[in-house]
C-alpha positions as CSV (number, residue, x, y, z in Angstrom):
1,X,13.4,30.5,12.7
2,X,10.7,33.2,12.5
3,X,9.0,33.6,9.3
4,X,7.6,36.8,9.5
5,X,6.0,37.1,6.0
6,X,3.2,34.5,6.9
7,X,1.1,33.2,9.0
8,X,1.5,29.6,10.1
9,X,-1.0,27.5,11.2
10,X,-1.2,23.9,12.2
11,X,-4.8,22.4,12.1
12,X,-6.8,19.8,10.8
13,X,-8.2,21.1,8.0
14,X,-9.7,18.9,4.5
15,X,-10.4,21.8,2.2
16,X,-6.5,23.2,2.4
17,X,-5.6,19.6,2.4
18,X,-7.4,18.9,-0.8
19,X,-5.9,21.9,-2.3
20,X,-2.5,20.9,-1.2
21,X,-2.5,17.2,-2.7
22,X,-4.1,19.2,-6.2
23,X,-1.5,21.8,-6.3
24,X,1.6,18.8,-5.4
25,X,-0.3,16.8,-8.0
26,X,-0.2,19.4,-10.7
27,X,3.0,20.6,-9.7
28,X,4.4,16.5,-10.1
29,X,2.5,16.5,-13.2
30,X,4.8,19.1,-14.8
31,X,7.7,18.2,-13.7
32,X,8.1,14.4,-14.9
33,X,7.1,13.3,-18.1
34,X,6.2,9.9,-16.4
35,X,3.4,10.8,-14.5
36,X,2.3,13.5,-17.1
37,X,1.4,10.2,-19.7
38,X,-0.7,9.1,-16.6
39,X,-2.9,11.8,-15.9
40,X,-5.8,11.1,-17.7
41,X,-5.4,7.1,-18.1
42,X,-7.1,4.2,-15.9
43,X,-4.0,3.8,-14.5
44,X,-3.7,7.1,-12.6
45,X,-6.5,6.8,-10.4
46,X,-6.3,4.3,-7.0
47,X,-8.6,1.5,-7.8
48,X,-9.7,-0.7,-4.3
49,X,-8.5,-4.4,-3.9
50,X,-10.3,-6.7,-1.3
51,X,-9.7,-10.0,-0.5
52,X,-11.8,-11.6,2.3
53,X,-11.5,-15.8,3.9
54,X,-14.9,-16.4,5.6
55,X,-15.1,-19.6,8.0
56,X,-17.4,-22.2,8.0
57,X,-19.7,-19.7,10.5
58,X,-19.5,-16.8,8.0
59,X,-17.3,-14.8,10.4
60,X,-14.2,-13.1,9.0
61,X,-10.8,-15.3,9.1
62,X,-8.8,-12.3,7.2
63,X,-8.9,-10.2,4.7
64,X,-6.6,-7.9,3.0
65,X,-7.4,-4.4,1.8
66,X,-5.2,-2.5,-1.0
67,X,-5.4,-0.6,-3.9
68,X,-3.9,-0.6,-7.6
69,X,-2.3,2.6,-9.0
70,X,-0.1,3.0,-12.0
71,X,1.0,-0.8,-12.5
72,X,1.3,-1.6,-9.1
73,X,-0.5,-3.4,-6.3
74,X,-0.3,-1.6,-2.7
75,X,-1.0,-4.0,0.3
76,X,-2.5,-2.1,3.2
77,X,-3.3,-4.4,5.1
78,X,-3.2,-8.1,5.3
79,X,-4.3,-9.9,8.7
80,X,-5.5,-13.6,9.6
81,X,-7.2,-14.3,12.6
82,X,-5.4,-16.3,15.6
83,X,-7.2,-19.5,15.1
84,X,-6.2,-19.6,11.3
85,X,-2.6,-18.7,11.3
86,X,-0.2,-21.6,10.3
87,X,-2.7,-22.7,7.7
88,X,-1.6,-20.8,4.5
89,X,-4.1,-18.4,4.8
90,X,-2.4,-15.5,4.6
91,X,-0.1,-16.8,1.5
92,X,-3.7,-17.3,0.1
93,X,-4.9,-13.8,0.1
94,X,-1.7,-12.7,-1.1
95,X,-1.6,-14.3,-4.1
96,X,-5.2,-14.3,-4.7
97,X,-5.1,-10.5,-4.7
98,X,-1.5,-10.2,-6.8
99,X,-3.4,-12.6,-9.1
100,X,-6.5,-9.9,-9.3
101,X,-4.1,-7.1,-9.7
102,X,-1.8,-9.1,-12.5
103,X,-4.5,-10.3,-14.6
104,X,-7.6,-7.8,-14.2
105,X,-5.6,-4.1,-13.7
106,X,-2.1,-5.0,-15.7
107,X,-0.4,-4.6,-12.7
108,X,3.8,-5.4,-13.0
109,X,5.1,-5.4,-9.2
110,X,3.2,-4.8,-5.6
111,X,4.2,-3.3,-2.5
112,X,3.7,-3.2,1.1
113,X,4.9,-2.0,4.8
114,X,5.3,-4.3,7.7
115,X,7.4,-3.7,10.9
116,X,9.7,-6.2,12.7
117,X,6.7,-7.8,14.7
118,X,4.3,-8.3,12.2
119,X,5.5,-10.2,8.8
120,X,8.8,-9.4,7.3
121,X,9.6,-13.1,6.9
122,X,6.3,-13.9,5.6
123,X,6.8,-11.6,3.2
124,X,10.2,-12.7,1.8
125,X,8.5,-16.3,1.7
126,X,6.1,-15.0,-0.6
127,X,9.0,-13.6,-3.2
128,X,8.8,-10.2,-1.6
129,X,12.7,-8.1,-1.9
130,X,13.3,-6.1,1.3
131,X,13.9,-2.4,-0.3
132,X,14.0,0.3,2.6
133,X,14.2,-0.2,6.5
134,X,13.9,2.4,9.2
135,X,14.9,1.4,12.3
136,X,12.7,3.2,15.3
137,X,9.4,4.0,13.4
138,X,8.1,4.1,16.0
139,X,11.1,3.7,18.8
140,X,11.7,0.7,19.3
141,X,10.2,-0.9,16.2
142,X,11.6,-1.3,12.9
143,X,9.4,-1.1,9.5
144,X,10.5,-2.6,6.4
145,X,9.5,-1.5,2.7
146,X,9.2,-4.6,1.0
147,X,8.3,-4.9,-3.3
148,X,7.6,-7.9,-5.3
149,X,7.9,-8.6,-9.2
150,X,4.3,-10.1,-10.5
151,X,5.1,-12.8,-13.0
C-alpha cells in the first residue's frame, strides 16, 4: 500500500517519541473515564521498586527491579545468581517487594512476563494465574503473562 499523502519515516527518534506517548496519553485520557480519574493522582505516575540480596561478600545474589502504577506492581525483572538458586531466594524478593507495593503504594494485584525457560512454574508457586501466552515470541520460545491478587 502506498500512502501518498505523507511521508513515512522509520528512525530512532525521542522527541517524536515523546510526543507520541503525550498525544496516545491524552488521547486515552479522553476516552475512558478510568484513566481520566488518574491523571493527576499519585497513582498515575510509575513509581521504581528495588529489591536487592547481598552475600556475605557484599556482592549481588539478586535483585528484582519493577515499578508501581495505578494499583499495581509490574515485575521487570527478577534474577538470583547460580550459586543461590534452590534457596528461596527468589520467593524472597518476591514477596518482599509485593509486601512494599501492598502496604507502602496501595497496590491490589502485580504483574509480570517470563518465557518457557525462565520461571513460569516459579511463578504459579508463588500464587501467580497464567493470563496470556504467545507461543514463538521469539520463535521457538514461548512467553507467558502471568498476574497475582495481593492479599
Amino acid at each position: 500500500m502506498v500512502c501518498r499523502m505523507f511521508r513515512i519515516e522509520a528512525e530512532v527518534d525521542k522527541g517524536r517519541r515523546d510526543l507520541l506517548r503525550s498525544r496516545l496519553r491524552d488521547t486515552n485520557t479522553a476516552a475512558s473515564p478510568v484513566l481520566a480519574a488518574l491523571r493527576g493522582t499519585p497513582g498515575a505516575r510509575e513509581v521504581p521498586l528495588h529489591v536487592w540480596a547481598l552475600d556475605p561478600a557484599g556482592d549481588l545474589a539478586g535483585g528484582l527491579v519493577g515499578h508501581t502504577w495505578a494499583t499495581w506492581l509490574h515485575v521487570t525483572y527478577l534474577w538470583v545468581d547460580a550459586r543461590h538458586r534452590g534457596a528461596g531466594l527468589g520467593a524472597h524478593l518476591l514477596a518482599r517487594a509485593e509486601r512494599i507495593a501492598r502496604t507502602t503504594r496501595g497496590c491490589t494485584a502485580s504483574r509480570l512476563e517470563t518465557w518457557d525457560f525462565q520461571a513460569p512454574s516459579f511463578y504459579t508457586k508463588q500464587g501467580y494465574d497464567v493470563v496470556c501466552v504467545v507461543p514463538d515470541y521469539p520463535p521457538g520460545i514461548t512467553e507467558y503473562t502471568l498476574t497475582k491478587r495481593l492479599a
